[in-house]
LOZAPA-536237 format. One record per residue: x, y, z of N, C-alpha, C in turn; residue in one letter. Coordinates in steps of 0.05 Angstrom, whole numbers, plus 5000, padded with zeros to 4 digits. Example, Ala and Ser with C-alpha at 12.3 -4.5 7.8 and 13.67 -1.06 7.14 Angstrom:
2
526448865156524649105156526449345156A/525749555142527349795143525850015157S/
END
This chain:
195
342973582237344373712215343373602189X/343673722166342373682146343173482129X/346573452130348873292120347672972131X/347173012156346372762178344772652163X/341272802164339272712150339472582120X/341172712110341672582074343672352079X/344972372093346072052105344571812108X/341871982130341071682136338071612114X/337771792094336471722072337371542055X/339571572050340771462034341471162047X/343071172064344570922073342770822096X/340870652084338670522090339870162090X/337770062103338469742103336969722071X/337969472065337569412036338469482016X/340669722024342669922005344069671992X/344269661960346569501953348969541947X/350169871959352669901949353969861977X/355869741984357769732011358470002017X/359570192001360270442010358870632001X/357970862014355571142003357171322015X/357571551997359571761994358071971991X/357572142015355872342017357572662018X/357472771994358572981985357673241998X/358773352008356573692013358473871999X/357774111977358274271966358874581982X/360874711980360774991996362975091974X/362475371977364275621960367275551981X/369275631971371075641983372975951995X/372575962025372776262027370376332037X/368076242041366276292056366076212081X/364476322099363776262134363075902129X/361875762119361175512113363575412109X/365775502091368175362090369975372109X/370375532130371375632147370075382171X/368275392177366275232193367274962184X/366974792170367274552159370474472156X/372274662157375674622150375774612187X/375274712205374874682232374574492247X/372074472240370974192238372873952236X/373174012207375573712195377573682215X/378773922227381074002231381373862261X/378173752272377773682298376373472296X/375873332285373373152287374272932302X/377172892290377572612308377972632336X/378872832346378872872372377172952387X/374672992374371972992381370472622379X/371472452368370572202369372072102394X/374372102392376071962411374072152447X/373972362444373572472472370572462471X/368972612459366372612464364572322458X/365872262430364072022415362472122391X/360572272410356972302385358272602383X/358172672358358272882350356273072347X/354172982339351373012341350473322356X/350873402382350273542397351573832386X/354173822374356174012371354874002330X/354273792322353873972288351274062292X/349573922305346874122311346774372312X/348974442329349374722333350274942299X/351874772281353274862266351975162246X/349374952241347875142219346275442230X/345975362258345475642260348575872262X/350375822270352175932268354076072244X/352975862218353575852189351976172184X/347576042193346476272186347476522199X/347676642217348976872234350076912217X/352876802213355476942204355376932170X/353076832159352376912134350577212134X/348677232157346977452150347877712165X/351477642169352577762177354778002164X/353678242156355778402138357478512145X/358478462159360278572182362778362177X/365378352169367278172169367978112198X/368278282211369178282243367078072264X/364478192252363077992271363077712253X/363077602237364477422230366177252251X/368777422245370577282262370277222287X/368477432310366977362324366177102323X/363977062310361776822309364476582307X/365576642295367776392293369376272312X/369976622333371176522354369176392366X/366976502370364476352390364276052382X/364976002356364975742351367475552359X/369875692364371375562366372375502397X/369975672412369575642437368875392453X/366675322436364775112436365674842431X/367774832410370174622406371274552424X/372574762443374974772465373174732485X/370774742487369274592515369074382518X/370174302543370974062551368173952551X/367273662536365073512533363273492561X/360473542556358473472583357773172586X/359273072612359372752612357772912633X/355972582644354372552672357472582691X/356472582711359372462741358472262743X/360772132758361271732757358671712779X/358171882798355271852811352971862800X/353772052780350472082760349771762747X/352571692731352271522722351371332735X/352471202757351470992781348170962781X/347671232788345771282796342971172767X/343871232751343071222724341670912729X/344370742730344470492728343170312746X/343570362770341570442788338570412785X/338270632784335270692769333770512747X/335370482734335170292709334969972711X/336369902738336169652745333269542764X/332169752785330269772805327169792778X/328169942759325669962744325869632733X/327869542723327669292711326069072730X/327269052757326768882775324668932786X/322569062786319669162789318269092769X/318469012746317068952718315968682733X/313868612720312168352738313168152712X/314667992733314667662712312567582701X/313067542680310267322662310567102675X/307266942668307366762682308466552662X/309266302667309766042649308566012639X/308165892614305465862599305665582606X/307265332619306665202627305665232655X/303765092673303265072700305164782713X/305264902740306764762752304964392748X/302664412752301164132743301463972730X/300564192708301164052678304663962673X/307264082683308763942689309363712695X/307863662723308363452742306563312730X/304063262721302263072696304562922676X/305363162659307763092637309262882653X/311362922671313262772682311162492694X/310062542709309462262728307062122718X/306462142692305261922680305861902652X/308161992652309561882624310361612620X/308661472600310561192598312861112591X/312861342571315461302564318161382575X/317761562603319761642619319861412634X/317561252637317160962648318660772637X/318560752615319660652594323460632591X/324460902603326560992603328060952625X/326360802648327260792671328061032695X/326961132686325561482711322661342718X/322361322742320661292763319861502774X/316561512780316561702807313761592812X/314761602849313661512866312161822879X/309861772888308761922898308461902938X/310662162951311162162971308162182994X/309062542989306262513004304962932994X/303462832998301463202979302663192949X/304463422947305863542928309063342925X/309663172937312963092944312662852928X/314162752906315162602891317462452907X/317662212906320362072899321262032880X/323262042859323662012831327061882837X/326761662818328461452811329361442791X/331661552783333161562748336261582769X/337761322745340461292741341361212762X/340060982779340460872809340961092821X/339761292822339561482843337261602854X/337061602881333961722895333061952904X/330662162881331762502894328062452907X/328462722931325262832933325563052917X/323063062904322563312879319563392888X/319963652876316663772877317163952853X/314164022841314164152829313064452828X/313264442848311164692858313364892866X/314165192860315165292881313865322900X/312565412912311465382939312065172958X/311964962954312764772968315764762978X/317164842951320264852951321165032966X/319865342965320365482990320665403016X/318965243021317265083043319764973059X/320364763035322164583047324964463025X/327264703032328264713009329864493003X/330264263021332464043021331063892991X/328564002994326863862954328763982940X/328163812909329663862890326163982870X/326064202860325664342849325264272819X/323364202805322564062779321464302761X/323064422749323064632737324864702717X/324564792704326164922677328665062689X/331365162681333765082690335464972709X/333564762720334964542748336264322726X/338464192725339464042714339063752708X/337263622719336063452727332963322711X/332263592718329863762700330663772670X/332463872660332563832632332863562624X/335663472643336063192632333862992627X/331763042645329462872636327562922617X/327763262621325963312590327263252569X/330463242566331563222537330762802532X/329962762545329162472545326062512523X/324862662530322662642519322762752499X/322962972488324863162472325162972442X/328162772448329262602440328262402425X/325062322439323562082431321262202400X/321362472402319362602389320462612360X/
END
């Protein structure tokens, strides 16, 4: 609608007035005024039930044109009832299945999107951690088990860690040296800390 578009001309980000007061002009006693007193006469019960109004003023202006290029008073009233038809139709929602289904859909596409990879590697991790002096320094130890398997020693306590998922799949009784394991941060906020 045309009212719409000079709305969102106007009331732009960077606007410095808090309120923009968008006026539309009509004869009074015309099909336009008739149309718009209707309107008024419904709008809120068109927010509360439908929401977006959008779909229903789109429609408006051709209806305006008709019953303007219309010389006929009767078909007029016509076009008005036809309009006021369109009011009294009950809003086109999806069904609570459509919707599901929607959501649905929307979730299977999400979960198909391919993870990025870390821009850290699992190596370069386990490098960081097990020859840090200063985690040395801090009293975090790690002992090297056997392949991929760490022993690591912080806070008189003794975990097996790996850093690999793969391994962790493997053998999940490991503790997992990765970005949100708790353990895992606590030792990075160590390093973190020193910087």
């Amino acid at each position: 609608m045309r009212v719409e578009q000079r709305i969102g001309r106007i009331d732009r980000i960077g606007q410095h007035y808090s309120t923009v007061r968008i006026h539309n002009f009509y004869y009074d006693g015309t099909v336009e005024a008739k149309v718009y007193k209707k309107l008024r006469d419904r709008i809120d019960a068109f927010k509360i039930v439908v929401g977006n109004l959008q779909p229903i003023l789109a429609k408006m202006p051709n209806f305006i044109e008709r019953a303007v290029m219309s010389a006929d008073p009767e078909e007029e009233d016509v076009l008005i009832s036809e309009f006021d038809c369109i009011l009294d139709a009950p809003p086109l929602r999806p069904a609570l299945n459509d919707l599901i289904a929607m959501d649905v859909e929307a979730d299977i596409a999400e979960i198909q999107k391919p993870i990025p990879e870390s821009p850290f590697s699992s190596e370069a991790i386990e490098q960081l951690f097990t020859n840090s002096l200063l985690l040395k320094n801090k009293g975090v130890e790690f002992n090297k088990e056997s392949g991929r398997v760490w022993q690591l020693i912080y806070q008189q306590s003794i975990y097996r860690v790996t850093f690999y998922p793969d391994v962790f799949d493997e053998f999940p009784s490991l503790r997992l040296m990765s970005f949100g394991d708790p353990l895992f941060e606590q030792i990075l906020s160590i390093i973190n800390d020193e910087k």
